[in-house]
N, C-alpha and C positions, 0 to 999 in steps of 0.2 A: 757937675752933678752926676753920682751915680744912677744906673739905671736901678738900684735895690741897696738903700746901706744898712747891711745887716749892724754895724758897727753902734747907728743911733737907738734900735732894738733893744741892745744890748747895756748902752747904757742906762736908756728910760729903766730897763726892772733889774739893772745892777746888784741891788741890795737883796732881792727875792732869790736871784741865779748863787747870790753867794751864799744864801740860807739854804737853799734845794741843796747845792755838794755839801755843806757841813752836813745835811739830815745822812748824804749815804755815805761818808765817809765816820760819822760815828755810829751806824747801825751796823756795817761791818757785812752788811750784803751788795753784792757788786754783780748779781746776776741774775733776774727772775726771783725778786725781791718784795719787800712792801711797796716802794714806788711803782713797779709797772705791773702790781696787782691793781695798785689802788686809781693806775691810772688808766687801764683795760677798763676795770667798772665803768671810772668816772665818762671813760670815752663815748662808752657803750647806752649809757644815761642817757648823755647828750644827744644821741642821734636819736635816740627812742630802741634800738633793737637788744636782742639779749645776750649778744655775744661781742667780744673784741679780743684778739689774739696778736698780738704783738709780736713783730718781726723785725730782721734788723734794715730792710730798707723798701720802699717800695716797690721794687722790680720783684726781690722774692714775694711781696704778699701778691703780686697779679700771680705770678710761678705756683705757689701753694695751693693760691683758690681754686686754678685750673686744674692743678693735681688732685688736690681733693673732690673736685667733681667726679674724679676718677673715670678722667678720658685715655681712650686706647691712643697707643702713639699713631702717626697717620692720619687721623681725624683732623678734620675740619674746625677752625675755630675761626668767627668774623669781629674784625677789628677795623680803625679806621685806621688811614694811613698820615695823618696831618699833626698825631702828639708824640713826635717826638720818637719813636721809633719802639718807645719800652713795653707797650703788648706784645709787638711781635716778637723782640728778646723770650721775654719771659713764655709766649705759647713754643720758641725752637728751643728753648732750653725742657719742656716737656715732649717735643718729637709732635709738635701739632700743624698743620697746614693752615695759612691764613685765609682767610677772605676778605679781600678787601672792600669796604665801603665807604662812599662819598660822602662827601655831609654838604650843608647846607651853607651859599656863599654867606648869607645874611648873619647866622650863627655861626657858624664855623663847627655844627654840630651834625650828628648825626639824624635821621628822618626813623621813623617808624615801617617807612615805606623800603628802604633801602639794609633796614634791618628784616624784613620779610623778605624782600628778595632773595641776602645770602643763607637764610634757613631752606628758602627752594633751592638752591645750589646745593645743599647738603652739610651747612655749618653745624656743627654739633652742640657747637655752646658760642654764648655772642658777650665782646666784649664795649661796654658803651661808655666813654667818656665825656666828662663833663669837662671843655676845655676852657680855659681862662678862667674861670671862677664862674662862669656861663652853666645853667643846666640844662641837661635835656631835657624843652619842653614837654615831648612827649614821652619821656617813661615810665610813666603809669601804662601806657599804652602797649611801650613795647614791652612791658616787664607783664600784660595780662598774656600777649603773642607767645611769650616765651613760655608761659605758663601752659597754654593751649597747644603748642607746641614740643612738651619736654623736653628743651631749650635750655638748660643753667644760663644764667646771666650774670654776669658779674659788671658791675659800677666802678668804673677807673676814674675815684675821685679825690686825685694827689693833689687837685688842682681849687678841689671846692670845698672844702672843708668850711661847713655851714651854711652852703646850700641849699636852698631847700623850691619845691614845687609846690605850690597851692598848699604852703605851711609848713609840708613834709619835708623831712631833710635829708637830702640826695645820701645815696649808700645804705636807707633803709627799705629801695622798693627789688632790690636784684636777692638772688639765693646768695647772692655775698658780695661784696664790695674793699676796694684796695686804697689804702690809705698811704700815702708818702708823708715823712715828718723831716722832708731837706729844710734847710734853714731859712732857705727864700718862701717857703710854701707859709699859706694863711697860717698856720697851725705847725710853726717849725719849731725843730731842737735844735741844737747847739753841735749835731751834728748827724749822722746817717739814724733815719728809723722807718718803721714802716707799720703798719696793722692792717688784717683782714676782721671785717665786722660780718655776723651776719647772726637769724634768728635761729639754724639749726643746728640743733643741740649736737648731734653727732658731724657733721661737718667741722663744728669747732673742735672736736675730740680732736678728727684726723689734722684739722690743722696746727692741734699743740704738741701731736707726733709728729710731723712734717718739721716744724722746727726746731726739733730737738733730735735725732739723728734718728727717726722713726723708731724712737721708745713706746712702746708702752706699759712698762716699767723700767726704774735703771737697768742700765745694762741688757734690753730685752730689746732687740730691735725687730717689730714685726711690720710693719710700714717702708716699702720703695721709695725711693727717690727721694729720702731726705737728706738732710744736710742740718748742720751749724747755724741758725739765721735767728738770732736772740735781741729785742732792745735792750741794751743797757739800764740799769737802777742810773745814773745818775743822765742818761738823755731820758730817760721816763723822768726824772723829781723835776728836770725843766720844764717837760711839758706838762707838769701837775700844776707851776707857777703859771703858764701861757695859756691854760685851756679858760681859766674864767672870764680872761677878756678877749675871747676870742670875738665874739659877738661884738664888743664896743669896735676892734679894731675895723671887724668887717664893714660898719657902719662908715668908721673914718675912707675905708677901701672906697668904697660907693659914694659917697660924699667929694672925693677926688676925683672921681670918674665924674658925676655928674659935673664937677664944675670945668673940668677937659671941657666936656659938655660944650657947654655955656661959653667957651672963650675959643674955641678951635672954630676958626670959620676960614678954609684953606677951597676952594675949589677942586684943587689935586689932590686931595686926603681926604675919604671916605673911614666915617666913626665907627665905632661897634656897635653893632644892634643887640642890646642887654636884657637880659629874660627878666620879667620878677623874681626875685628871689636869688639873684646872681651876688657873688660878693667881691666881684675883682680882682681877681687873684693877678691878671694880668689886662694892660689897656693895650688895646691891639686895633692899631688903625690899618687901612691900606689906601696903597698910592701905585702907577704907575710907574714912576720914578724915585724908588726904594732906594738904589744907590745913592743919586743925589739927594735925599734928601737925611740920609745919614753924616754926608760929609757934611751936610750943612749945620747935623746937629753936633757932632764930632767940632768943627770951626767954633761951635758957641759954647764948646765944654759941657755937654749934655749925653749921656750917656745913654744907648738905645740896643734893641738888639732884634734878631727874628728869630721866631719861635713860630713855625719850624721851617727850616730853609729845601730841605730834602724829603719830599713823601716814604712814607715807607716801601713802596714798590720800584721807588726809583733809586734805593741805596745799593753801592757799590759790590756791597758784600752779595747781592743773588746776584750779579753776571746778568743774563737776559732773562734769567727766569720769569720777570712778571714785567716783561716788553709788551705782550700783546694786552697787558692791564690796562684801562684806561680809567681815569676819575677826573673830569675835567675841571670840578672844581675844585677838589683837591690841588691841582698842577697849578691852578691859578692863585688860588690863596699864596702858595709856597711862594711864589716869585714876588708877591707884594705887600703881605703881613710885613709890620714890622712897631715894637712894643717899646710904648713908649715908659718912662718911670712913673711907679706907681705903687706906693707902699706908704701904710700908715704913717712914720714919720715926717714924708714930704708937709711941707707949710701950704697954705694958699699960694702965697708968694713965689715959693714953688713951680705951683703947676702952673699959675702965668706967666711965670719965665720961659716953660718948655711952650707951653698955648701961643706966645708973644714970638717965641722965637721961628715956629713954625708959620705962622699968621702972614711971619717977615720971610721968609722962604720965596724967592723969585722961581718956580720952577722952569717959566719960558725958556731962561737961562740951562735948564736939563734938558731942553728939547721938548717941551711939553708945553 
């Protein structure tokens, strides 16, 4: 069993992905087109806010949003260090300094409180992830700090697409929010895309000259630091097909996860604590014995992975730089997260084969 088979995806809406490319191969537009006007709108609907800008992948719309806040290079910008490494990418590709902060074992999310500390440190702008399809419970909270603060915020939500807090849906409480559209994500194309959403009107100006080689007109380049970074018209006409059940699948996501739920009863394996309003983007257990318990899923044909193995402070590429760092629960998730399959295709039958398989897991035999 794969850990995500994009393959069953693809065949469930077959007939709609082969109507999506005939619509841009007979319109004859192949670039910032009708499709990814029409699906910016439709994006931007959906969350509730008035802007969507479409980029070609999610690491440049975190890169843009921060540019467009229009931070000095050398600043300060707070992130966490447990997703994956691609804020901090996208804050050293604008020349910004991190701050790292911890999040919460139970969540795996960032606190309100530890986003206030790295504003006392001197963060200029703070980046919040909502990780797994999990949100942050409290960013109404941190997004009023940020406000009180003139603070930019930006929503790193490649992972929750449909989200939402107390109804609201995650990427409509920050000054902008970043959107990944990789193939595995709630809300994927067919191949690399990305968008920043957000309500202000001239914020989105700079970010539609940011992705366009800081035009603003052809050939007039008055905007720094841009670059090339366009969706595609034919991964936009896919995601025009994907965006309306987006909802149904996140339901099937959650449905999955509950019944993990319901059938994981392991002693050595600790479940994820699920916000309302989460949609599962990823099921992420932890265990003290992560290695052994991969080979044992590896032995059963079940395919697994960890998301994320390396904190950001502790990757190769800064040397010692961030040695004297410390996030102790960060350091600890890394060593024992590990993610189990979980995507709307899987069956019932399914998830009680991975539940069944883990259930039968002898850990004593891993030393535990």
């Amino acid at each position: 069993m794969l850990i995500n088979d994009l393959s069953a995806r693809i065949r469930a809406h077959e007939p709609a992905l082969h109507a999506a490319a005939e619509r841009v191969l007979r319109s004859g537009w192949v670039v910032l087109g009708p499709e990814v006007k029409r699906f910016e709108e439709q994006f931007a609907t959906y969350l509730g806010v008035r802007n969507c800008v479409s980029v070609a992948n999610g690491t440049d719309a975190i890169e843009f949003a921060l540019r467009a806040f229009a931070l000095r290079a050398g600043e300060r910008v707070a992130t966490v260090a447990n997703a994956g490494m691609y804020g901090t990418i996208a804050a050293a590709a604008v020349g910004l300094e991190p701050v790292f902060m911890d999040v919460a074992l139970d969540t795996r999310n960032v606190t309100v409180a530890e986003v206030e500390r790295a504003i006392q440190v001197g963060a200029r702008a703070v980046i919040v992830t909502h990780l797994y399809g999990n949100p942050v419970a409290e960013i109404r909270e941190i997004a009023q700090l940020c406000r009180r603060t003139s603070v930019p915020l930006l929503e790193d939500c490649a992972q929750a697409h449909g989200a939402s807090v107390d109804g609201r849906a995650v990427g409509s409480f920050g000054d902008a929010a970043s959107f990944s559209f990789y193939p595995t994500k709630n809300l994927g194309a067919l191949g690399d895309g990305g968008a920043v959403t957000t309500d202000d009107a001239d914020l989105a100006k700079r970010l539609r000259a940011l992705r366009q080689y800081g035009w603003s007109e052809k050939y007039r380049v008055e905007m720094a630091g841009a670059r090339n970074s366009r969706l595609d018209e034919l991964q936009a006409a896919f995601l025009n097909e994907f965006l309306p059940g987006l909802d149904a699948l996140n339901a099937r996501r959650r449905a999955i996860a509950q019944r993990y739920g319901s059938l994981l009863r392991h002693p050595s394996v600790e479940l994820p604590n699920w916000q309302a309003g989460s949609v599962a983007h990823l099921y992420v257990v932890r265990t003290t014995c992560r290695a052994a318990l991969r080979t044992h899923l590896s032995a059963a044909g079940i395919g697994c992975d960890v998301h994320y193995p390396i904190p950001d402070h502790r990757q190769p590429v800064f040397g010692e730089t961030y040695a004297h760092v410390r996030l102790p629960n960060t350091e600890k998730l890394a060593g024992e997260v590990l993610t189990l399959p979980c995507y709307p295709e899987m069956t019932d039958a399914d998830v009680a084969r991975v539940a069944n398989a883990i259930n039968a897991w002898d850990a004593q035999d891993a030393g535990h």
